[in-house]
C-alpha positions in Angstrom: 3.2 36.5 -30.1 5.7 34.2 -32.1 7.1 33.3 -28.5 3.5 31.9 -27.6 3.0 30.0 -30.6 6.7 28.7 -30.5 5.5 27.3 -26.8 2.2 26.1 -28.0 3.8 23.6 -30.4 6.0 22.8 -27.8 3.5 21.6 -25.9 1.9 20.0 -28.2 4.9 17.7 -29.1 5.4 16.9 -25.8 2.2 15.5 -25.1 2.3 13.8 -28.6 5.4 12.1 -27.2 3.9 10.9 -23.8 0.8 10.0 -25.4 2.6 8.0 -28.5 5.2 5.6 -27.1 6.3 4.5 -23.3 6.5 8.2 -21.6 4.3 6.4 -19.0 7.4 5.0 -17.2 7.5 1.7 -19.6 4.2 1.9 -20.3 3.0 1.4 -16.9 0.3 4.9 -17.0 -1.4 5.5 -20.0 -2.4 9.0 -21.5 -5.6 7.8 -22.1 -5.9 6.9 -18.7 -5.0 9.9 -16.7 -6.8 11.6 -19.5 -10.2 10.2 -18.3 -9.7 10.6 -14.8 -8.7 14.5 -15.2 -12.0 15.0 -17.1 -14.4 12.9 -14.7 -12.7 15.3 -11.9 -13.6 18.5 -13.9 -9.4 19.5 -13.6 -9.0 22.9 -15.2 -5.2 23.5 -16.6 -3.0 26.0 -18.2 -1.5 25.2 -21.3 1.7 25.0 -19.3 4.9 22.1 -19.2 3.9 20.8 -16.0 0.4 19.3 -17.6 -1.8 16.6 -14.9 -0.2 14.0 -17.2 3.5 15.2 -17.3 3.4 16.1 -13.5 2.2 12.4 -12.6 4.8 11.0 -15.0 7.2 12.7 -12.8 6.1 12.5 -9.4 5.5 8.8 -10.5 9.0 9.1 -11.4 10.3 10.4 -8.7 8.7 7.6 -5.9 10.4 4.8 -8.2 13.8 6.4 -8.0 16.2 5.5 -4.9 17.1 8.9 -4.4 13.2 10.4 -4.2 13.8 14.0 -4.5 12.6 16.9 -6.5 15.6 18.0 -8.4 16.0 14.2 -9.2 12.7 13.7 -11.0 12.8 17.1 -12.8 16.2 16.3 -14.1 14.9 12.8 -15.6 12.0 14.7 -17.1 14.2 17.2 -19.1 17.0 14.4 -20.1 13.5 12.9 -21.5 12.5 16.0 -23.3 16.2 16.4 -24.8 16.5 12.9 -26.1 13.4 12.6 -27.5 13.9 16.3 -29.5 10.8 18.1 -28.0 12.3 21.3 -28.7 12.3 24.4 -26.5 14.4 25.8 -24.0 13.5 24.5 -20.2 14.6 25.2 -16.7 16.1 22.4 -13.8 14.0 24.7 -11.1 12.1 22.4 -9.2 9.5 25.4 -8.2 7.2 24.5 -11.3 7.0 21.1 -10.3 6.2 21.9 -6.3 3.5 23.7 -7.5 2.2 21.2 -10.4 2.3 18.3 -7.9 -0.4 20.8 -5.2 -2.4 21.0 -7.9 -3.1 17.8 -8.4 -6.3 16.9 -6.5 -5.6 14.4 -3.5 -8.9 12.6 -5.4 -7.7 12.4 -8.8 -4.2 10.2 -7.6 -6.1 8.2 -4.6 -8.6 7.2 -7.8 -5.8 6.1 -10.3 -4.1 4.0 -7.5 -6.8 2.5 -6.2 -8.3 1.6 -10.5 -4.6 0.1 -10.6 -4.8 -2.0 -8.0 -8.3 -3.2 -9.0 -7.5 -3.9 -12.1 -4.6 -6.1 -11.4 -6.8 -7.8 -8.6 -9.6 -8.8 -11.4 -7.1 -10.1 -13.3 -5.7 -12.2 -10.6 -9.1 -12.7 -8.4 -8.0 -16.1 -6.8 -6.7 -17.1 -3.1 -3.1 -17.4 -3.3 0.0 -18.1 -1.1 3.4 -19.2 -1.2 3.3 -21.7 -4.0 1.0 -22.5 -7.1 -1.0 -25.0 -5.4 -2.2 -22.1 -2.9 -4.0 -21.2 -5.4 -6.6 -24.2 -4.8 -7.5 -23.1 -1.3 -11.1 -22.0 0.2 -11.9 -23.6 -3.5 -10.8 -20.8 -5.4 -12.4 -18.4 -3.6 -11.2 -14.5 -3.2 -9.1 -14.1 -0.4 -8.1 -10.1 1.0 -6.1 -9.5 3.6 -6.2 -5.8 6.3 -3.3 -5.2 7.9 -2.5 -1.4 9.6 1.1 0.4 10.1 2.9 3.9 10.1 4.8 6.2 8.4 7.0 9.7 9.6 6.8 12.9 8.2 8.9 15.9 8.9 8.6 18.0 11.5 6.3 21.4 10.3 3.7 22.7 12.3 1.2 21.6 9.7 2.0 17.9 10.1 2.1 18.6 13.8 -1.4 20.2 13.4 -3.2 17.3 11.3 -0.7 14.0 12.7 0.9 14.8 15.8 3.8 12.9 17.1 3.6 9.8 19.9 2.8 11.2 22.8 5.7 9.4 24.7 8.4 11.9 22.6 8.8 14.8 23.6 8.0 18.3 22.0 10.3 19.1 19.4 12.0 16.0 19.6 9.3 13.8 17.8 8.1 13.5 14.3 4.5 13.5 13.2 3.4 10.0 12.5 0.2 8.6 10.4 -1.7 5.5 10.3 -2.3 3.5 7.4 -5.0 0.3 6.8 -4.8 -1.3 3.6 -6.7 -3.6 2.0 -4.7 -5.9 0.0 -5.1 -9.0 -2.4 -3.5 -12.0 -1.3 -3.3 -13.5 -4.8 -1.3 -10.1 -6.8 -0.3 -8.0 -3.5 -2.4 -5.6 -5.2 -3.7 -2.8 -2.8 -7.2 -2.5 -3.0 -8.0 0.6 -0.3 -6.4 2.4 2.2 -7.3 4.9 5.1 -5.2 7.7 6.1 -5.5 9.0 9.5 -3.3 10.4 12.7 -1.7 7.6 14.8 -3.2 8.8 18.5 -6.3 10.6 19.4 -10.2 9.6 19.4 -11.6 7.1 16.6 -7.8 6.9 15.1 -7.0 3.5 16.1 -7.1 0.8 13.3 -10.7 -0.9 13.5 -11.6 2.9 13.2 -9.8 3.9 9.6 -11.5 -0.3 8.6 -14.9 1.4 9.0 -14.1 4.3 7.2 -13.5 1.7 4.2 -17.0 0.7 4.4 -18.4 4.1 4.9 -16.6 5.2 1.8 -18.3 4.1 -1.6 -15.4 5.7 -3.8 -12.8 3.2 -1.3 -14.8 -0.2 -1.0 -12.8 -2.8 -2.0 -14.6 -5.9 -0.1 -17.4 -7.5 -2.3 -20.3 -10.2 -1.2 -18.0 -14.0 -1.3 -15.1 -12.5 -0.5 -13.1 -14.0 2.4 -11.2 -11.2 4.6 -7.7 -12.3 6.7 -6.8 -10.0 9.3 -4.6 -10.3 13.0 -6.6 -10.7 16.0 -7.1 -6.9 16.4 -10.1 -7.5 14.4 -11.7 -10.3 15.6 -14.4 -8.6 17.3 -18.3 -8.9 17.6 -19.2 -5.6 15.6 -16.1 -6.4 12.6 -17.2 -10.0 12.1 -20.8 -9.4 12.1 -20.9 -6.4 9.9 -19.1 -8.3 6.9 -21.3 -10.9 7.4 -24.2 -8.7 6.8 -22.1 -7.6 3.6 -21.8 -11.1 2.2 -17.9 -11.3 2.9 -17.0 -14.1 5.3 -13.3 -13.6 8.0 -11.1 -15.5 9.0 -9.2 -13.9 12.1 -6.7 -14.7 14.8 -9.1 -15.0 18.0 -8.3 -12.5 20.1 -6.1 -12.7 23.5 -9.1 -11.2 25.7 -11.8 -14.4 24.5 -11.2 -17.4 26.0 -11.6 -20.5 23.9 -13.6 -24.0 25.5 -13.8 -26.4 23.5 -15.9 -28.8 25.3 -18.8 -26.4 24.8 -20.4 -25.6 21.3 -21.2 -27.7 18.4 -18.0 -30.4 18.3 -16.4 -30.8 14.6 -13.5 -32.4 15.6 -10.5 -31.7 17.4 -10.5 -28.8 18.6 -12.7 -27.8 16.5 -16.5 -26.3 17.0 -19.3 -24.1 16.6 -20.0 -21.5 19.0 -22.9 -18.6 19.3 -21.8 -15.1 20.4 -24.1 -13.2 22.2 -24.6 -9.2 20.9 -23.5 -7.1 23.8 -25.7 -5.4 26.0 -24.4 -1.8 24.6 -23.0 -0.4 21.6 -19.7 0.7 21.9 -18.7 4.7 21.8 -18.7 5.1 17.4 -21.9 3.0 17.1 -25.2 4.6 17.0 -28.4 3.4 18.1 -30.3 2.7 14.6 -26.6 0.5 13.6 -26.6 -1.3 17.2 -30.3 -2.4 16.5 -29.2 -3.1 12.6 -26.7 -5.8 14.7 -27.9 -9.6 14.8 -28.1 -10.4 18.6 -26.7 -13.9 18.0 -23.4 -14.6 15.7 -22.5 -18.0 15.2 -18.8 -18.8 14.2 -16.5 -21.3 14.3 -13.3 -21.8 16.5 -10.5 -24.3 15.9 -7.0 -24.1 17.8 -3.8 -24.6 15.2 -0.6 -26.4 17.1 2.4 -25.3 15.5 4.7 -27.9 15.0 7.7 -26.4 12.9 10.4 -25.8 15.0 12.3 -22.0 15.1 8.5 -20.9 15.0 7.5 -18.6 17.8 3.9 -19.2 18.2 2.9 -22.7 19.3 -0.5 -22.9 19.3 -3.2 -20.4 18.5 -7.0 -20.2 18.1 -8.3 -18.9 14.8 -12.5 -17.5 14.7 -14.2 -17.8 11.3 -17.5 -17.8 9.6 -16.3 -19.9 7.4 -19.0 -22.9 9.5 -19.2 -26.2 6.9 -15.9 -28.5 8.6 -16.6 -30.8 5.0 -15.4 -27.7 2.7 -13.1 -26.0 4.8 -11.1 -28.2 6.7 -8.6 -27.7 10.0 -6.1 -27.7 8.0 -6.8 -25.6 5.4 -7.6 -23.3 7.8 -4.7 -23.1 8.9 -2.8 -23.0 5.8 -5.2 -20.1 4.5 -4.0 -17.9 7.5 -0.4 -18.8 7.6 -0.3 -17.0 4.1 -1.7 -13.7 5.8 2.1 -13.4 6.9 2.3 -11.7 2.9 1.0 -8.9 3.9 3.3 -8.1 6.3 6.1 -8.5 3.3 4.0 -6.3 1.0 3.7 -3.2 3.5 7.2 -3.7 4.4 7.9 -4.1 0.3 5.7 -0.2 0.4 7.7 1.2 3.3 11.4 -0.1 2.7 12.1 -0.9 -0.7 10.0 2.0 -2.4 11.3 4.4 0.9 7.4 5.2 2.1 9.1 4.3 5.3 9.8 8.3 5.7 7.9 10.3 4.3 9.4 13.9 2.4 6.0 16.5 2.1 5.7 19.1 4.4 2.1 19.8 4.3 -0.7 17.4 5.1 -2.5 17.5 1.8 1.0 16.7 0.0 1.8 13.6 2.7 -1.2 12.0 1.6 -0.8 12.6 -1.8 3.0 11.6 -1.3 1.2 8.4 0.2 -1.2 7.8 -2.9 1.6 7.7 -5.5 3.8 5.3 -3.9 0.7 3.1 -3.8 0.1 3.8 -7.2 3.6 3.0 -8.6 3.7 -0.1 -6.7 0.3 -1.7 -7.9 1.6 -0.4 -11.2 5.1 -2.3 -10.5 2.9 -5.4 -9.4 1.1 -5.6 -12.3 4.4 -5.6 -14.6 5.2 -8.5 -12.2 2.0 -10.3 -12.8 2.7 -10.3 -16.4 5.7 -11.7 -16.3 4.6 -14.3 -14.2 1.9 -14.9 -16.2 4.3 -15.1 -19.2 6.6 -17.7 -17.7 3.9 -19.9 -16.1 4.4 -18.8 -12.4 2.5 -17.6 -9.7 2.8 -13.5 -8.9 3.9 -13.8 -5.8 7.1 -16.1 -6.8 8.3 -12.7 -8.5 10.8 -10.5 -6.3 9.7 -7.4 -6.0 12.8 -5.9 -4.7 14.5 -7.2 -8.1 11.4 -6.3 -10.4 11.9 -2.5 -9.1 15.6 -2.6 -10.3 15.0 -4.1 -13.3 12.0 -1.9 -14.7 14.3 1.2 -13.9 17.4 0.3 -15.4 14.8 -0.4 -18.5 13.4 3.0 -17.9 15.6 5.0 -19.6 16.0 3.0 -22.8 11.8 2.5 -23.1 11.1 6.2 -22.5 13.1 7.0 -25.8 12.4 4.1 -27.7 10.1 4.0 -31.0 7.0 1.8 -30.3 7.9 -1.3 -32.4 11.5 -0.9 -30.1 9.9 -0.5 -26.6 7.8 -3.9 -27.3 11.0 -5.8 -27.7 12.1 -4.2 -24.8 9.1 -5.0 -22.6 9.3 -8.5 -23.9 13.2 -8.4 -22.3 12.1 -6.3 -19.3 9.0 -9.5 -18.7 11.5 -12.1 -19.0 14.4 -10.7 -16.9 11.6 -9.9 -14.0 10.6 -13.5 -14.7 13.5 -14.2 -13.5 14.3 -12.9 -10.1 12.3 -15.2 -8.1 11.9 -15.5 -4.2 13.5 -17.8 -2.5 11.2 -21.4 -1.8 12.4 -21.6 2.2 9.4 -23.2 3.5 9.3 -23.2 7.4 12.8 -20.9 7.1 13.3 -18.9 10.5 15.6 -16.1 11.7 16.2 -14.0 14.6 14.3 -10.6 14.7 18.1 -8.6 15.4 20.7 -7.7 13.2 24.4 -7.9 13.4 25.4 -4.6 11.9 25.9 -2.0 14.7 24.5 1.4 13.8 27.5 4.8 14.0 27.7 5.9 17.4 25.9 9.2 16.4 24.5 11.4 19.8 20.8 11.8 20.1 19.5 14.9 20.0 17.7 15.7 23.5 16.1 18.9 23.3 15.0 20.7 20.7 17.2 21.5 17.7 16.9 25.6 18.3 17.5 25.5 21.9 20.8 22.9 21.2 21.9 25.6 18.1 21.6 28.2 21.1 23.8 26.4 23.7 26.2 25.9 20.7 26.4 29.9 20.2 26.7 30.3 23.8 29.5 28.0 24.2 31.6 29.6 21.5 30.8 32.9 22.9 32.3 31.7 26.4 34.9 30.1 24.9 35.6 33.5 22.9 
């Protein structure tokens, strides 16, 4: 009984500690907030280490960290415990933490990422791009971006099951892959939505996971004004026309199957006109009949074709479609300078996979990928908005921040705020802002490089069957050689 009570006040302390100072990883996850999103998901707990709030302090942990294992994150939790004097006597086993982490509700961590990310975004609401004056485009106006890619898993029949590998590799010698859309806000880099769904198969492709954004209340992240960039894979009939309906105007790369005349429409200029798209005769496969009759059977938009004159640049001209129709308040040019900076989403996915290691992913079980998925997104809208605030604080624009450098600096800080009194961690913070500050990107307008790299990789031998059957041959060949 004594034992029990000894525990208790363990307990107690420790959440004391994470709820008093910076346990949050400098601050960056609040108590208060994990608190309310535990309660509005009805979580029940045991009065246990590995608490909702301790167990997303460390799997938080634990997708900021290079390395990015288990035995990793519980170690930094229990050097935490011991510096800060919580008392009892705890275990390196990572087995309480496996388990903590499938508790959590896939809900409860897709609902903290996606508050983060929103948060940030209200803060910083306006179109941005490459330099300060970027943020004068489209006259102020909201600007998000959709983009799609992958990630890999490991190889369990699970992950199999739920994302099976390309069909191009074969069995045993493939890796499960998934398909990500993200919404994203081209002023912060904040990520606003994502869907999660298998790479091949039916209604899996990218303009498929879009619509489920829509479909899902909990995941809309496009509001009535906004203006949405995307590649040409969306410029279709059925994408432009139903954000139109929504009050949220696009501006798209035409795409390669629509041929572009511009002596016929409305003339604006060069290259520049009005055209009215006709509703097809047919809805396509995912549409039903009460949404294809919901469609407007004429769409007008606007082409204008962009000549690329910066040399190194491989695209020379292209042919961008937008409902963006008055030529007087959105110019050519502008335009074109509006979907130039779509490129940034490209370097904040790529930011997601490579620098924060989504890349490959390390769960075994569907329901743990996308959880694995959720977290990194919520420790980089977390990282983004320390990066915001130090931007803010030195009179720069967010995106001028590195984010490669802003992750190394907020965990060699890490250590020092997690044990720090709360007058000491806001002199820290105020160091940790300006060092981020500054660790700027480079200003290399119009720079260009070739898409190959000089390092050669080892000279390693691919494996071309399946591992069991190779360990087999291996046995039998020592056996012969025997």
């Amino acid at each position: 009984m004594a034992r029990h009570r000894t525990q208790g006040r363990v307990r107690r302390q420790i959440r004391d500690v994470f709820t008093g100072n910076a346990g949050g990883i400098a601050g960056l996850l609040s108590a208060q907030q994990v608190e309310r999103a535990v309660q509005h998901h009805g979580l029940q707990y045991r009065d246990c280490l590995f608490t909702p709030l301790i167990t997303l302090w460390t799997f938080l942990a634990q997708v900021l960290n290079p390395d990015g294992s288990c035995r990793q994150a519980v170690a930094k939790l229990l050097a935490f415990l011991a510096a800060s004097k919580c008392g009892g006597e705890f275990q390196p086993d990572t087995g309480p933490y496996c388990k903590a982490r499938q508790r959590l509700p896939e809900t409860l961590v897709a609902q903290l990422a996606r508050d983060a990310g929103r948060q940030l975004h209200r803060r910083h609401p306006a179109a941005g791009g490459a330099s300060a004056a970027a943020g004068k485009l489209l006259g102020g106006r909201t600007v998000k971006v959709v983009d799609g890619t992958t990630v890999s898993m490991p190889d369990t029949p699970a992950n199999q099951h739920d994302y099976p590998q390309p069909a191009p590799q074969k069995p045993g010698l493939g890796f499960p892959m998934a398909r990500l859309v993200a919404i994203l806000s081209l002023n912060c880099a904040a990520v606003l939505a994502l869907a999660i769904g298998p790479y091949a198969g039916k209604q899996s492709g990218e303009l498929a996971l879009f619509r489920s954004l829509w479909e899902d209340t909990a995941a809309a992240a496009l509001e009535a004004g906004d203006v949405l960039l995307g590649d040409r894979y969306y410029a279709s009939y059925w994408t432009i026309a139903s954000l139109l309906r929504r009050g949220v105007d696009s501006l798209f790369r035409q795409h390669q199957r629509r041929k572009s005349d511009f002596r016929a429409g409305r003339r604006l200029g060069k290259h520049d006109h009005l055209i009215v798209l006709r509703r097809p005769s047919a809805p396509p496969d995912w549409m039903d009949a009460w949404t294809f009759r919901w469609m407007p059977e004429t769409l007008t938009v606007r082409e204008v074709r962009i000549v690329v004159t910066q040399r190194g640049f491989r695209v020379r001209t292209l042919v961008l479609v937008t409902t963006l129709l008055d030529a007087q308040l959105y110019s050519k040019q502008e335009l074109a300078e509006v979907f130039r900076c779509r490129w940034h989403v490209e370097l904040d996915l790529r930011s997601i996979k490579q620098t924060m290691n989504m890349s490959v992913l390390r769960c075994k079980t569907p329901a743990m990928v996308r959880k694995e998925i959720w977290m990194h997104l919520l420790a980089y809208n977390l990282v983004r908005t320390v990066m915001a605030e130090a931007a803010k604080r030195a009179g720069i624009e967010p995106r001028e921040v590195s984010f490669a450098g802003s992750m190394q600096t907020i965990n060699a800080w890490s250590p020092f705020l997690m044990t720090a009194s709360a007058d000491e961690a806001q002199v820290l913070m105020d160091v940790l802002l300006k060092a981020i500050a500054r660790h700027r990107v480079g200003d290399r307008p119009d720079r260009y490089e070739p898409r190959a790299v000089k390092r050669r990789a080892k000279p390693i031998a691919l494996l071309t069957k399946p591992r069991a059957l190779a360990r087999k041959r291996l046995e039998k060949r020592a056996t012969t050689k025997g």
